[in-house]
N, C-alpha and C positions, 0 to 999 in steps of 0.2 A: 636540441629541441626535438620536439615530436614532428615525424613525416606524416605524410597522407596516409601513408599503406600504414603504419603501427598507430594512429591515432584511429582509423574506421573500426580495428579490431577491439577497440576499449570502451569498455562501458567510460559514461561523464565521470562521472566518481575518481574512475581508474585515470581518464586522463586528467583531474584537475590534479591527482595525487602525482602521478610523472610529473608534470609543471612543478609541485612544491618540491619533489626531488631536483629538478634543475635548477630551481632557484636558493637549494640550501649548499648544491654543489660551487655556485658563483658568488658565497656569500650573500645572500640575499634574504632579507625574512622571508619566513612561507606565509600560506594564507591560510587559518584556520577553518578547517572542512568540516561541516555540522549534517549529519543526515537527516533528513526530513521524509516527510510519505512522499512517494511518489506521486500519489493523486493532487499534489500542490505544485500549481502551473508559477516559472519565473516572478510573473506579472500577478498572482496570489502573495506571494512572499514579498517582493516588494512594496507592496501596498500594508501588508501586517507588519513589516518594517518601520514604515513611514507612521503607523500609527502606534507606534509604540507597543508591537504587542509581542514582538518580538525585538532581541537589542541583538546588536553585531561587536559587544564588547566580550571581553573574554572573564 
């Protein structure tokens, strides 16, 4: 898994993508990563989530 010191140096992207690496190496599904604008806060996407205006199927 990722440490403090090689997790500060990664962008989020970078580390959600190490994560799907760890979890493909322990057999595990990954979690499929969707880029989005930056200017859309967590609590933005969740909410367009919940309203259907975006789906989290593949």
């Amino acid at each position: 898994m990722l440490n403090y010191n090689t997790a500060s140096r990664l962008s989020y992207f970078e580390s959600l993508q190490s994560i799907n690496n760890s979890f493909n190496t322990r057999d595990r599904t990954s979690v499929k990563l969707t880029i989005v604008s930056e200017d859309l806060e967590d609590e933005d996407l969740m909410i367009m989530l919940n309203a259907s205006i975006i789906n989290n199927s593949s």
